[in-house]
N, CA, C and O atoms as a Maestro MAE file, in Angstrom:
{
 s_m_m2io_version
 :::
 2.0.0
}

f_m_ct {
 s_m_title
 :::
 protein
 m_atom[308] {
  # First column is atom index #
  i_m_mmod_type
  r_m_x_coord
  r_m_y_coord
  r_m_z_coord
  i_m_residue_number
  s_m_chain_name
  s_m_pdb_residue_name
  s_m_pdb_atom_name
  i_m_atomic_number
  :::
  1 25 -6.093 5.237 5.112 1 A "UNK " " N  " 7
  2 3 -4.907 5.496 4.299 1 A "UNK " " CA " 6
  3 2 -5.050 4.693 3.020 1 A "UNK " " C  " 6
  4 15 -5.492 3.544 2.990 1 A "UNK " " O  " 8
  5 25 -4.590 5.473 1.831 2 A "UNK " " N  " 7
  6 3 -5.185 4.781 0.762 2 A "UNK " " CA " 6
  7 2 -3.086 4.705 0.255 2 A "UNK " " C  " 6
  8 15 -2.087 5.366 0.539 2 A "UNK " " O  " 8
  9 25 -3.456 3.310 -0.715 3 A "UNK " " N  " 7
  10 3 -2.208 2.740 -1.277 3 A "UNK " " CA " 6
  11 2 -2.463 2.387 -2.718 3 A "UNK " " C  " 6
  12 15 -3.130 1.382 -2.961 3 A "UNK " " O  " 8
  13 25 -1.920 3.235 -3.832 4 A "UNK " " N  " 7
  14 3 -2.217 2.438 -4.867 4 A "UNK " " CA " 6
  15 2 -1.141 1.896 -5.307 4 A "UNK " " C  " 6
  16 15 -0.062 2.096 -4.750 4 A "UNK " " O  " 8
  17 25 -1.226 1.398 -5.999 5 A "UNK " " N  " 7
  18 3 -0.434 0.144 -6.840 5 A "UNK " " CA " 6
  19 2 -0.837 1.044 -8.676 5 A "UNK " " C  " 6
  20 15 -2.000 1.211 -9.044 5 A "UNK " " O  " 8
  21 25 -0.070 1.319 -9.215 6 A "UNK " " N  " 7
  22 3 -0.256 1.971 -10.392 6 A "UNK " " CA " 6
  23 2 0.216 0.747 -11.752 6 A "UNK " " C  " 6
  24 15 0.932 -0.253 -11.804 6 A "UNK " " O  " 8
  25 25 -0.320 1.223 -12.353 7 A "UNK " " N  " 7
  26 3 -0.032 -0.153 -13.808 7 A "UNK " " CA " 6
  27 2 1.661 -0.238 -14.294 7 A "UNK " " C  " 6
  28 15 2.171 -1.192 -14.883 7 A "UNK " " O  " 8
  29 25 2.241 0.820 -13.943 8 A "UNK " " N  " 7
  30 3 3.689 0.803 -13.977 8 A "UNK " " CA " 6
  31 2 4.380 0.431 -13.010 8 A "UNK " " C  " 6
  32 15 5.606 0.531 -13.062 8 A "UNK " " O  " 8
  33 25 3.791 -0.039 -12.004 9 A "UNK " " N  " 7
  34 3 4.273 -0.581 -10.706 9 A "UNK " " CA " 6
  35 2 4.752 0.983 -9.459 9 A "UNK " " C  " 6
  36 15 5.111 0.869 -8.287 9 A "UNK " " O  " 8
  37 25 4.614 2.030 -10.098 10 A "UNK " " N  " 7
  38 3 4.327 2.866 -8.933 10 A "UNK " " CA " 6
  39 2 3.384 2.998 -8.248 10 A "UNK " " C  " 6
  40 15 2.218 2.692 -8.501 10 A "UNK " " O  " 8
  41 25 4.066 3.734 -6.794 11 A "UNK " " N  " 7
  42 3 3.315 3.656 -5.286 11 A "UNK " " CA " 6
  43 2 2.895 4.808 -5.181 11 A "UNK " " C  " 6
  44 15 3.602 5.795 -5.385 11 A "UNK " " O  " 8
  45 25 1.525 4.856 -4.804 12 A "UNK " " N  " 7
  46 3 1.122 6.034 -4.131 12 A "UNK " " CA " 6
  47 2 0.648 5.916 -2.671 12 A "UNK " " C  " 6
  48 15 -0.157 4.997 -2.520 12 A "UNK " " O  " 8
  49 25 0.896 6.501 -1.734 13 A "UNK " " N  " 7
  50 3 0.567 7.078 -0.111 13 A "UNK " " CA " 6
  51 2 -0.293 8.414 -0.323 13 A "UNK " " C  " 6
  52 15 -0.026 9.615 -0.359 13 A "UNK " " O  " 8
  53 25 -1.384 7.682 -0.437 14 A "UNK " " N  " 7
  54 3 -2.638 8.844 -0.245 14 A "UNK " " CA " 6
  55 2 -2.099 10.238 -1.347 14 A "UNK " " C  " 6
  56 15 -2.033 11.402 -0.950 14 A "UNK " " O  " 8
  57 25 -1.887 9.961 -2.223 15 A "UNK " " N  " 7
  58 3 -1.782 10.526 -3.603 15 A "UNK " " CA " 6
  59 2 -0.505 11.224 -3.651 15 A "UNK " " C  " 6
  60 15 -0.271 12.069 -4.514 15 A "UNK " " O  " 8
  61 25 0.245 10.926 -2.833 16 A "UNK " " N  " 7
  62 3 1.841 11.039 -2.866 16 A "UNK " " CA " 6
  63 2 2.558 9.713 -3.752 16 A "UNK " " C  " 6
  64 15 2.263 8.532 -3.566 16 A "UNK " " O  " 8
  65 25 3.340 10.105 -4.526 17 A "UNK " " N  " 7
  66 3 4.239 9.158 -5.297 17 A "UNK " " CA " 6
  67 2 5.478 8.379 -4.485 17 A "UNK " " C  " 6
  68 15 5.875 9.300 -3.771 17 A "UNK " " O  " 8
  69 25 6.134 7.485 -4.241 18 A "UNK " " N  " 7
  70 3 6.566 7.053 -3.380 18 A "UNK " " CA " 6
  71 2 8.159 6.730 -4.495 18 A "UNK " " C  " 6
  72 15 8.374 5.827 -5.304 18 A "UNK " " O  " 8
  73 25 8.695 7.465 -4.225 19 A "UNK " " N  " 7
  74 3 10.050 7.330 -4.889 19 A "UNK " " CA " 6
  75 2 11.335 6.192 -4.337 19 A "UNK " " C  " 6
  76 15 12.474 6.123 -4.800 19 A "UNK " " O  " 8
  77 25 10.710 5.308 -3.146 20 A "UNK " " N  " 7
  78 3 12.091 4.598 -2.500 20 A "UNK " " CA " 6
  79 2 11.221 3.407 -1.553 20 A "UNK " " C  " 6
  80 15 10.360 3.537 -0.683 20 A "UNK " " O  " 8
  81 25 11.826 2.303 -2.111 21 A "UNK " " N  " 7
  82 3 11.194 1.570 -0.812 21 A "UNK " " CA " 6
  83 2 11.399 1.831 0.864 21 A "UNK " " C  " 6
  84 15 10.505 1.545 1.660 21 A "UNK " " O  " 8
  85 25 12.912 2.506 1.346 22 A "UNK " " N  " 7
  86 3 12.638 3.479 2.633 22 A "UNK " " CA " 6
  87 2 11.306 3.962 2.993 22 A "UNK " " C  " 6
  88 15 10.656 3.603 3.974 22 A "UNK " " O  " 8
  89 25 10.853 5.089 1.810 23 A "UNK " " N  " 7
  90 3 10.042 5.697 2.294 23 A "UNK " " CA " 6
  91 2 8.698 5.143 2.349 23 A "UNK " " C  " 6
  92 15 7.814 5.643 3.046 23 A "UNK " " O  " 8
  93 25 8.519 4.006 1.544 24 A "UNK " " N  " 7
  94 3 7.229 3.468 2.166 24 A "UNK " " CA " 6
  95 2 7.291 2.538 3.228 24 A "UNK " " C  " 6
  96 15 6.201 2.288 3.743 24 A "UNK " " O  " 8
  97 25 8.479 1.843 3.785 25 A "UNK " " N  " 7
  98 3 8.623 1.263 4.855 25 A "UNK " " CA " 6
  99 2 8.495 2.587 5.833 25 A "UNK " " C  " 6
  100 15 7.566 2.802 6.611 25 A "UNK " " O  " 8
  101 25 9.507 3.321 5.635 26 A "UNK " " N  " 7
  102 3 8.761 4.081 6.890 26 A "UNK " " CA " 6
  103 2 7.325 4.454 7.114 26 A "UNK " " C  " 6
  104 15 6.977 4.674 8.275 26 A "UNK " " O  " 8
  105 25 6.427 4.556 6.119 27 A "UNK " " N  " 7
  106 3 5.221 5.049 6.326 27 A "UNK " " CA " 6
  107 2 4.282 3.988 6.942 27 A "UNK " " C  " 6
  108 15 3.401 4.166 7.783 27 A "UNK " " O  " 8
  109 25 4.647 2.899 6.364 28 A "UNK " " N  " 7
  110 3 4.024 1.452 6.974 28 A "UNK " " CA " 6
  111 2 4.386 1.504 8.482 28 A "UNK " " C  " 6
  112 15 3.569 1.316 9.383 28 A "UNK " " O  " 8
  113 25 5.585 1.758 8.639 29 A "UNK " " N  " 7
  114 3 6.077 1.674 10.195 29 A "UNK " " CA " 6
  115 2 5.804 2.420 11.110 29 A "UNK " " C  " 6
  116 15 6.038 2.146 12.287 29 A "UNK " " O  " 8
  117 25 5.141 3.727 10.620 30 A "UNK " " N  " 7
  118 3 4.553 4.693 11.676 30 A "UNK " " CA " 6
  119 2 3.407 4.330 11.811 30 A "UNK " " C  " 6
  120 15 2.765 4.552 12.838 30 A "UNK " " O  " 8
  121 25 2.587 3.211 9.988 31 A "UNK " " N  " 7
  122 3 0.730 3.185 10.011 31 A "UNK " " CA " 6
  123 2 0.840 2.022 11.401 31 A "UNK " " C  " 6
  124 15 -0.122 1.877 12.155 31 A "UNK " " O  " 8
  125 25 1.853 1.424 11.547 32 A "UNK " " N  " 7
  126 3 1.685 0.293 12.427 32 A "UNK " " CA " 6
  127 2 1.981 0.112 13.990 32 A "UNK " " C  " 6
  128 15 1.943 -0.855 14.749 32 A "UNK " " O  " 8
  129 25 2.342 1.686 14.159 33 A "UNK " " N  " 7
  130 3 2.522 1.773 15.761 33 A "UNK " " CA " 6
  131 2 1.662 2.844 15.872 33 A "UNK " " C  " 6
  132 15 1.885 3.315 16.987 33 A "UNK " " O  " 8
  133 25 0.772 3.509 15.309 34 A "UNK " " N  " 7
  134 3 -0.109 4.639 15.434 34 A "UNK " " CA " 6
  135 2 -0.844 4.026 16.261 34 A "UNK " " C  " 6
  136 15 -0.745 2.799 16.272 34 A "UNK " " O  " 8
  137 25 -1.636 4.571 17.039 35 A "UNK " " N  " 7
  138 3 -2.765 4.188 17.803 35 A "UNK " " CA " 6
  139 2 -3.934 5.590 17.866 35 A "UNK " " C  " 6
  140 15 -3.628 6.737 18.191 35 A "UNK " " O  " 8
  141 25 -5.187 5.149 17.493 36 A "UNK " " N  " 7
  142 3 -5.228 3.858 16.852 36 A "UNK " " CA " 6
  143 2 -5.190 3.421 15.825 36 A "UNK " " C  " 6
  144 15 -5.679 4.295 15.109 36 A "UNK " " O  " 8
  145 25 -4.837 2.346 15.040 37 A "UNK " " N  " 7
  146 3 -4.032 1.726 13.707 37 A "UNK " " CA " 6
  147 2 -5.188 2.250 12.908 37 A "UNK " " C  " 6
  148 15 -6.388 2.001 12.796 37 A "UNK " " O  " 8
  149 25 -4.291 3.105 12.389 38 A "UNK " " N  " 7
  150 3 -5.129 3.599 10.436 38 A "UNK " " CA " 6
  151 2 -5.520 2.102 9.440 38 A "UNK " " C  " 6
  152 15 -4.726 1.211 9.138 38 A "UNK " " O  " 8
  153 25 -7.023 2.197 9.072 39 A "UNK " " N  " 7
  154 3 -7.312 1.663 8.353 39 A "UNK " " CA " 6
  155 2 -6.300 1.447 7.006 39 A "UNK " " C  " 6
  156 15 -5.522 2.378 6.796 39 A "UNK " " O  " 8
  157 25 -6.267 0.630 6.353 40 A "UNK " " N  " 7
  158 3 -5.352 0.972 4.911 40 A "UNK " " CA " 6
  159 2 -5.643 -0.093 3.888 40 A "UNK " " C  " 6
  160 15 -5.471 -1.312 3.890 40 A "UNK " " O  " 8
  161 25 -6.244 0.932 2.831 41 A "UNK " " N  " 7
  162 3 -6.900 0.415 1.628 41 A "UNK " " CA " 6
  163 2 -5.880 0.363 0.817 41 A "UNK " " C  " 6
  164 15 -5.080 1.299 0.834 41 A "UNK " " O  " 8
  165 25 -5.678 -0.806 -0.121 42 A "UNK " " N  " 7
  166 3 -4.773 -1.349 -0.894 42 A "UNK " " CA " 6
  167 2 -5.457 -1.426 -2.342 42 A "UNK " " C  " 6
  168 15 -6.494 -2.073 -2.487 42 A "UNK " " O  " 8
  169 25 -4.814 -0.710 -3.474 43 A "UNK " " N  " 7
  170 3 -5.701 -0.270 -4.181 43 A "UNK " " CA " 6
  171 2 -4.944 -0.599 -6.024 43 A "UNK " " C  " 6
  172 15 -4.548 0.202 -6.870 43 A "UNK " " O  " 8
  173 25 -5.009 -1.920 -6.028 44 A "UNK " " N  " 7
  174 3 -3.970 -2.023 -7.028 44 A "UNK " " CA " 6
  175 2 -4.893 -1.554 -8.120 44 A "UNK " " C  " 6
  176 15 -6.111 -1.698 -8.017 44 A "UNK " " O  " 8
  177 25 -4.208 -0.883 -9.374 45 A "UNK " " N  " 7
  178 3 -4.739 -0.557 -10.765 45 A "UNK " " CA " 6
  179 2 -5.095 -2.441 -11.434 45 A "UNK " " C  " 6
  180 15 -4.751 -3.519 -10.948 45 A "UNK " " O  " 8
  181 25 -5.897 -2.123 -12.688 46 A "UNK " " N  " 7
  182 3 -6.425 -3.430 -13.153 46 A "UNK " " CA " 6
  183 2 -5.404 -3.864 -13.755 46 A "UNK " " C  " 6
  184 15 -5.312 -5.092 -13.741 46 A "UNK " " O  " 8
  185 25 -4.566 -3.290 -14.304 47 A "UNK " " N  " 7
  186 3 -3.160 -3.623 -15.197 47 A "UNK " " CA " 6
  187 2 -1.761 -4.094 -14.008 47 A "UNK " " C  " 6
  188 15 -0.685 -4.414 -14.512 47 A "UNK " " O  " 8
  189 25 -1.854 -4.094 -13.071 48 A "UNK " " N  " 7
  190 3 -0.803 -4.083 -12.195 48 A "UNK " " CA " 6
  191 2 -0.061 -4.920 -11.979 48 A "UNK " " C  " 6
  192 15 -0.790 -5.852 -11.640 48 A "UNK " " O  " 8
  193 25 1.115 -5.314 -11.930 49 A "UNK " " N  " 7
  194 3 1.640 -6.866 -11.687 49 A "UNK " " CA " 6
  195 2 1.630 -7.399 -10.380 49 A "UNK " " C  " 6
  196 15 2.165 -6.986 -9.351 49 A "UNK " " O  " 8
  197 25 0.917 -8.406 -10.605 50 A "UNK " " N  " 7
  198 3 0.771 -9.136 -8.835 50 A "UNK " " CA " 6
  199 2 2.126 -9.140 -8.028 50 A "UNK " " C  " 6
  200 15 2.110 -9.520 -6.857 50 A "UNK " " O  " 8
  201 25 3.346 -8.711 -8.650 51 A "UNK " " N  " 7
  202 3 4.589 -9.280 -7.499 51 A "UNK " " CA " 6
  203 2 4.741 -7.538 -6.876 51 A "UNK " " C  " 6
  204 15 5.249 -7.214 -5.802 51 A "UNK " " O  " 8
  205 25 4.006 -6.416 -8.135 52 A "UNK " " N  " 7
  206 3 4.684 -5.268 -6.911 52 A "UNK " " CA " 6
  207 2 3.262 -5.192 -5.973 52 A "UNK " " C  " 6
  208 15 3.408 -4.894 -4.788 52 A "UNK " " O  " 8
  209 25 2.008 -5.433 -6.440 53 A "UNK " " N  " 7
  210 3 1.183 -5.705 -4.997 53 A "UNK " " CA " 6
  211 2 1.422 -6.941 -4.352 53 A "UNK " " C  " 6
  212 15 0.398 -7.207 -3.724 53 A "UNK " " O  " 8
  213 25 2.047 -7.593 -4.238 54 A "UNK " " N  " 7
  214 3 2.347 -9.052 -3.203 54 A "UNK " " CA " 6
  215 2 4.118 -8.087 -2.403 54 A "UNK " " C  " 6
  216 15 4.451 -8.217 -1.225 54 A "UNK " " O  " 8
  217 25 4.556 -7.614 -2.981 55 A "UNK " " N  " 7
  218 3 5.790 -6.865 -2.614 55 A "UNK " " CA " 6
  219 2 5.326 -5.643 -1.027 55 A "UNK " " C  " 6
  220 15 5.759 -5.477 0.113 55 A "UNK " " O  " 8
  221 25 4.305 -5.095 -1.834 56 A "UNK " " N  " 7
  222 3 3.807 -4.104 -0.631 56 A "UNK " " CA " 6
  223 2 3.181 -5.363 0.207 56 A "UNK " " C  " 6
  224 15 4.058 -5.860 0.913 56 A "UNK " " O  " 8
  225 25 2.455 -5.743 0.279 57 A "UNK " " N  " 7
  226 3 1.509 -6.508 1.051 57 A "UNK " " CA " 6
  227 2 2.485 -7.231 2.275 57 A "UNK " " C  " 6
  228 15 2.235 -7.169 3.479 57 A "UNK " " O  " 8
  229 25 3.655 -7.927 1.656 58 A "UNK " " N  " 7
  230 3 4.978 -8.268 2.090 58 A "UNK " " CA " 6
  231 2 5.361 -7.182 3.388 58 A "UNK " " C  " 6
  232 15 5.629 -7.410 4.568 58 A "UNK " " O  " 8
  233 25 5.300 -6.412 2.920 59 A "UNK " " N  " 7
  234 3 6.203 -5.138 3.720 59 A "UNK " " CA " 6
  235 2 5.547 -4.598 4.666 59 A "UNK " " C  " 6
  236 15 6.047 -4.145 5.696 59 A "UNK " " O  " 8
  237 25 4.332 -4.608 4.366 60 A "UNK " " N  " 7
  238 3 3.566 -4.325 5.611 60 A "UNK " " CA " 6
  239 2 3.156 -5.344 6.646 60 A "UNK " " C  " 6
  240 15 2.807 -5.289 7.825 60 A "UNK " " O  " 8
  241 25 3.346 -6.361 5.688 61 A "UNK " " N  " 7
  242 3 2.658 -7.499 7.081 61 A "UNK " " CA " 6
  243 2 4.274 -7.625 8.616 61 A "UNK " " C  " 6
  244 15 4.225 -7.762 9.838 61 A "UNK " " O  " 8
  245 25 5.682 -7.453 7.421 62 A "UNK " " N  " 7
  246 3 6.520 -7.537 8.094 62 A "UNK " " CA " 6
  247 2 6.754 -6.511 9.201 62 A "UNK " " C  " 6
  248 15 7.430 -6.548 10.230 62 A "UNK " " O  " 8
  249 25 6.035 -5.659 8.692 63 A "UNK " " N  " 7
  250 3 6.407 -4.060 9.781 63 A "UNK " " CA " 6
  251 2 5.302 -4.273 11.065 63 A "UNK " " C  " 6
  252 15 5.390 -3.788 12.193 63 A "UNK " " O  " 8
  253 25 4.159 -5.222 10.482 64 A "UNK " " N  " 7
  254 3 3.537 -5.220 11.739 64 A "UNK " " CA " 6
  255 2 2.304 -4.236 11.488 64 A "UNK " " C  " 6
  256 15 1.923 -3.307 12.201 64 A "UNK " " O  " 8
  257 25 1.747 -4.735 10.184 65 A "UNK " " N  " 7
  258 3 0.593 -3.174 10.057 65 A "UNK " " CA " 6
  259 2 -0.242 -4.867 9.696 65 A "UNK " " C  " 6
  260 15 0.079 -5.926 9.157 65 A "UNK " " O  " 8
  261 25 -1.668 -4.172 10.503 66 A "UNK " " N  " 7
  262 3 -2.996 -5.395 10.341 66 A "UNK " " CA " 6
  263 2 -3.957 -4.828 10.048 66 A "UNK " " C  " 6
  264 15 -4.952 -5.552 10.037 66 A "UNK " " O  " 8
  265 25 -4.068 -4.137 9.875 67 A "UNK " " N  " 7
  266 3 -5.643 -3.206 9.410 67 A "UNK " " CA " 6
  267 2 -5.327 -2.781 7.911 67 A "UNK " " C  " 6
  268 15 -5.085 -1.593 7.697 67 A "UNK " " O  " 8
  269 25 -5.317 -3.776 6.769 68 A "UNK " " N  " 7
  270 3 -4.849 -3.876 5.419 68 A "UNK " " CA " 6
  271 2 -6.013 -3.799 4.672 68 A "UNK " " C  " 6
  272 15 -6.853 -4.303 5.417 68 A "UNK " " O  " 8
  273 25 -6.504 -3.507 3.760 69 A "UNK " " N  " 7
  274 3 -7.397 -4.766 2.319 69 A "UNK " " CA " 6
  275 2 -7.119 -4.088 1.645 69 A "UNK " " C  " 6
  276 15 -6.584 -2.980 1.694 69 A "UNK " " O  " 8
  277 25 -7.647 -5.023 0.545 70 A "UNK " " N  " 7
  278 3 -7.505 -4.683 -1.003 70 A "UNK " " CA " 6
  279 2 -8.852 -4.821 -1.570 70 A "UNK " " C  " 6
  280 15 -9.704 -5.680 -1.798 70 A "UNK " " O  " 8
  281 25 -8.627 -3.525 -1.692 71 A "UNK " " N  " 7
  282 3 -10.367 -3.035 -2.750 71 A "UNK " " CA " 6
  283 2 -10.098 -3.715 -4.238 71 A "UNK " " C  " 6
  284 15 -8.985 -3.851 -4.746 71 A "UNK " " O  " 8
  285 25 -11.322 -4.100 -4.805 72 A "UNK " " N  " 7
  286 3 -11.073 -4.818 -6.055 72 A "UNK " " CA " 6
  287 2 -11.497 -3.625 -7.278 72 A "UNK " " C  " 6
  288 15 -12.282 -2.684 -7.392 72 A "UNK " " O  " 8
  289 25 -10.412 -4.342 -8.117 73 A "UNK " " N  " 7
  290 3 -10.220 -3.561 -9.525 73 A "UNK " " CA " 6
  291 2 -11.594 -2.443 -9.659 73 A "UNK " " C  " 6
  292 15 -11.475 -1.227 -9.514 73 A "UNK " " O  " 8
  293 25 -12.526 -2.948 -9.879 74 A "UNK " " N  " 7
  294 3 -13.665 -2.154 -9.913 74 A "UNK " " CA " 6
  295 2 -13.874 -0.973 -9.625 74 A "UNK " " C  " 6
  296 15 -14.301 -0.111 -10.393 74 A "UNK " " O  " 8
  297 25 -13.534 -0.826 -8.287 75 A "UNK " " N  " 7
  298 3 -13.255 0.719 -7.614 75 A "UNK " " CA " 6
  299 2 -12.201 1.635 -8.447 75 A "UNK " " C  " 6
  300 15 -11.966 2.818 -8.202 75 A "UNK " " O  " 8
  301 25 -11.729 1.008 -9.279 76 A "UNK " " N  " 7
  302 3 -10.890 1.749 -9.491 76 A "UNK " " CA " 6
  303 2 -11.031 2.086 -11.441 76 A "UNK " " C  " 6
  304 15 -9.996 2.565 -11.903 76 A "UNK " " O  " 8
  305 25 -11.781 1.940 -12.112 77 A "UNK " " N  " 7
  306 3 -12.243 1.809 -13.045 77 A "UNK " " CA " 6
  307 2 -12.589 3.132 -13.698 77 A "UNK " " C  " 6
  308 15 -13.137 3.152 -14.799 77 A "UNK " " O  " 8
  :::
 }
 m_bond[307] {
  # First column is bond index #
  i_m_from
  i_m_to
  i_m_order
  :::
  1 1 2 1
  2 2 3 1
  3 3 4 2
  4 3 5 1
  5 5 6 1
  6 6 7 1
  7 7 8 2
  8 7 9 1
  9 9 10 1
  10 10 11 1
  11 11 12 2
  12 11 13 1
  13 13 14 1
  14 14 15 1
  15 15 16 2
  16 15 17 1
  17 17 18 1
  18 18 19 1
  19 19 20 2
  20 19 21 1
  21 21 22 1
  22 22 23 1
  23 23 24 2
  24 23 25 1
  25 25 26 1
  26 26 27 1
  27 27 28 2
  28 27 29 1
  29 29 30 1
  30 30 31 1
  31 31 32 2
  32 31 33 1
  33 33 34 1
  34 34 35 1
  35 35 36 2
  36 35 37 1
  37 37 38 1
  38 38 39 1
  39 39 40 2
  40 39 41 1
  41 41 42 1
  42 42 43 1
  43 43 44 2
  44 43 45 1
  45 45 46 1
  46 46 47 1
  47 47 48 2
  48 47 49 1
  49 49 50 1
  50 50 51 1
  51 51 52 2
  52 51 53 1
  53 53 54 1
  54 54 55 1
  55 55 56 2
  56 55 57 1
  57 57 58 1
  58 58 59 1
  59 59 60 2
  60 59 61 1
  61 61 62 1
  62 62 63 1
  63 63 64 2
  64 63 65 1
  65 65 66 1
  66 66 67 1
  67 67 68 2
  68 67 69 1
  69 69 70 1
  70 70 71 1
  71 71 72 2
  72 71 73 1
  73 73 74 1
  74 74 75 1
  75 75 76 2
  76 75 77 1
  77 77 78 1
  78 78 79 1
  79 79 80 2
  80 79 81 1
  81 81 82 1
  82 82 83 1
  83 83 84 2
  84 83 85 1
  85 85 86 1
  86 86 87 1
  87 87 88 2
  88 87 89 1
  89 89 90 1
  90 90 91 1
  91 91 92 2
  92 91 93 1
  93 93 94 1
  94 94 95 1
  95 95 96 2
  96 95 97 1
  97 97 98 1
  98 98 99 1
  99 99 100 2
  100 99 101 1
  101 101 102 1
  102 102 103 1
  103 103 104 2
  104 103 105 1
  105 105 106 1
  106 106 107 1
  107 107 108 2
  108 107 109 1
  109 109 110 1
  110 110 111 1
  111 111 112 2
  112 111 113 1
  113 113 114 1
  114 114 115 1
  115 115 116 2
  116 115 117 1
  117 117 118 1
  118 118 119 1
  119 119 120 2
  120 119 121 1
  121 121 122 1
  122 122 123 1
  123 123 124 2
  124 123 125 1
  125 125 126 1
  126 126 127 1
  127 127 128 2
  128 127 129 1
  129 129 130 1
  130 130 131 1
  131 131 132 2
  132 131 133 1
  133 133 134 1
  134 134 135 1
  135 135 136 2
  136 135 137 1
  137 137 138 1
  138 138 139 1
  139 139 140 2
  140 139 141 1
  141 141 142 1
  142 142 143 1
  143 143 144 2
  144 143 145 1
  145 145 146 1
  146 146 147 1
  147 147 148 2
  148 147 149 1
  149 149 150 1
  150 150 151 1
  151 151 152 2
  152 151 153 1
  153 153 154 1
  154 154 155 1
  155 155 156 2
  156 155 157 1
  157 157 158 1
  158 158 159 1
  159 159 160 2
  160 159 161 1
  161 161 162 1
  162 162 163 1
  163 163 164 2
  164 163 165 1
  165 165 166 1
  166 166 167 1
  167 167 168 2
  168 167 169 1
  169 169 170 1
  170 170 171 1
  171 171 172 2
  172 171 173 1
  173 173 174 1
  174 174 175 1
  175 175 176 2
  176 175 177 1
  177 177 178 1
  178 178 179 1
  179 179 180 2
  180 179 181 1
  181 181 182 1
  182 182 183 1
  183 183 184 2
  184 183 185 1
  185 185 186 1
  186 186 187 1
  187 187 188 2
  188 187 189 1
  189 189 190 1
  190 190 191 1
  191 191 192 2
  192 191 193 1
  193 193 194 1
  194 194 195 1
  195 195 196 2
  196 195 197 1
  197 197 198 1
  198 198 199 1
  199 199 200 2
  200 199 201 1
  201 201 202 1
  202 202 203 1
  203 203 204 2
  204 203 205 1
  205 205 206 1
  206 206 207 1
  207 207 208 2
  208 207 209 1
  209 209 210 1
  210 210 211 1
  211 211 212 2
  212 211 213 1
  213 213 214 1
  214 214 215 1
  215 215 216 2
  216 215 217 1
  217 217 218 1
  218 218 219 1
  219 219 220 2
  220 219 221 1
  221 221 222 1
  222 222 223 1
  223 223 224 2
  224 223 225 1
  225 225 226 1
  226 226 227 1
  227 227 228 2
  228 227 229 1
  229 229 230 1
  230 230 231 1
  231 231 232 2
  232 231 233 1
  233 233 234 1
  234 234 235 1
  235 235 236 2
  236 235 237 1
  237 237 238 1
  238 238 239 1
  239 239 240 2
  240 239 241 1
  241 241 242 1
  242 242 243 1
  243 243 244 2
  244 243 245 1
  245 245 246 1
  246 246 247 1
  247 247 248 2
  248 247 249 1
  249 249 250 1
  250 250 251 1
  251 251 252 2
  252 251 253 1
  253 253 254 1
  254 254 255 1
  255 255 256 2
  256 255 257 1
  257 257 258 1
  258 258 259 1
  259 259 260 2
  260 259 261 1
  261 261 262 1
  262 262 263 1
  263 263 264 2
  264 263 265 1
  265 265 266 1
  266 266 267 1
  267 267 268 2
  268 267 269 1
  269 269 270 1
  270 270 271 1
  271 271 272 2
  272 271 273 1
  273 273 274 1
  274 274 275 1
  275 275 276 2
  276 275 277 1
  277 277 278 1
  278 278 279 1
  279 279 280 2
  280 279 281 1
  281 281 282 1
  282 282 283 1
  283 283 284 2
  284 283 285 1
  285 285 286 1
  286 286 287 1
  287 287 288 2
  288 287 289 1
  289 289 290 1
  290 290 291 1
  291 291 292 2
  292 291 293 1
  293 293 294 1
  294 294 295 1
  295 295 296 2
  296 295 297 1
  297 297 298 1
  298 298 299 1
  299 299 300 2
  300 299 301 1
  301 301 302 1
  302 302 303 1
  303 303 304 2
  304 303 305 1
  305 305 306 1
  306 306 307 1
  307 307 308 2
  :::
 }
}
């Protein structure tokens, strides 16, 4: 499952735009009782502000999702 982090601080869920923090808590909350737990790449843009990727990162650790990282800027270039 891919997560970007966009330079305007929008969310994408695997190239869906994420209009509400609801809806990405819920998506975190299903990645984290799935079995077995979806990988999930964290994919901030190079311009991005560290508090809305520390914000997601937040939200998932709270929901209970462990199979996280964050690919570096590069990939995304």
């Amino acid at each position: 499952i891919d997560i970007v982090v966009d330079f305007d601080g929008s969310i994408y869920w695997q190239s869906e735009l994420i209009t509400s923090s609801d809806t990405l808590q819920s998506y975190l909350r299903s990645a984290a009782r799935a079995e077995p737990r979806p990988e999930i790449h964290l994919k901030p843009n190079k311009l991005a502000k560290y508090d809305n990727i520390a914000k997601v990162l937040a939200t998932a650790q709270r929901l209970g999702v462990k199979n996280i990282g964050i690919l570096g800027n590069e990939a995304l270039e």
